[in-house]
C-alpha positions as CSV (number, residue, x, y, z in Angstrom):
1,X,-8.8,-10.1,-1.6
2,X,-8.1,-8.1,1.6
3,X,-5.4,-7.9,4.4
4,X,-4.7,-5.1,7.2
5,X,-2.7,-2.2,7.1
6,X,1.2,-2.6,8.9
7,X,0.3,1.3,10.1
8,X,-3.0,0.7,11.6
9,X,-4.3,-2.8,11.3
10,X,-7.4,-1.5,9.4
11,X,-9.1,-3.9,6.3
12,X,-7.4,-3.1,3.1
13,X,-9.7,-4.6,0.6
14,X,-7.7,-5.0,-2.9
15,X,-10.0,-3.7,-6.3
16,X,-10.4,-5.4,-9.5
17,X,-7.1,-5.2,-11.3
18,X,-5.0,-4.0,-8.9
19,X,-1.2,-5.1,-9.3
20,X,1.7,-5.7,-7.8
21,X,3.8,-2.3,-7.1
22,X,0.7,-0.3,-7.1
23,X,0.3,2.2,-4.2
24,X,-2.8,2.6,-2.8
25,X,-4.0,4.4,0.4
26,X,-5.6,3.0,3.7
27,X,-8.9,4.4,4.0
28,X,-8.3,4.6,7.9
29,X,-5.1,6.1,8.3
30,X,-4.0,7.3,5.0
31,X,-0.6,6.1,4.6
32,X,0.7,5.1,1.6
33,X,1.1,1.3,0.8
34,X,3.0,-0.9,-1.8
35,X,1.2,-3.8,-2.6
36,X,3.8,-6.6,-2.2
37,X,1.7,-9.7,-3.1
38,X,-1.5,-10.4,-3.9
39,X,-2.0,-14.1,-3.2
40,X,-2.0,-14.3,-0.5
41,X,-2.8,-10.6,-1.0
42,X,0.1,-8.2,1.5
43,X,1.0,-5.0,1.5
44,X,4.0,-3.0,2.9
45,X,5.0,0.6,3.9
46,X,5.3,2.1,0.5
47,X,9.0,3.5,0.2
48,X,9.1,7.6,0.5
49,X,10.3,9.8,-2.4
50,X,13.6,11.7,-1.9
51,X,13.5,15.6,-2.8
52,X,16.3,16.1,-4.6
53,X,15.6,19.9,-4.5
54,X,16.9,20.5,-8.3
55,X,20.5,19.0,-7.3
């Protein structure tokens, strides 16, 4: 299963067992990426972690 990055448009090949909500990293750009669906398989920007600095 593959599909492109939204970042780059590189080939992001999906592994063996890889699931839904899983984050993996495009080998081309390195952004982080929340598998949304995987058939067909998709991806999305994965959503960035707010610091909360202790508060």
């Amino acid at each position: 299963m593959s599909t492109n990055c939204p970042e780059c448009e590189a080939e992001i090949t999906f592994e063996e067992g890889t699931e839904i909500g899983e984050i993996i990293v495009c080998p081309d750009c390195g952004v982080d990426l929340e598998v949304t669906s995987l058939d067909p398989a998709a991806v999305d920007l994965a959503p960035m972690e707010q610091e909360d600095w202790g508060e």
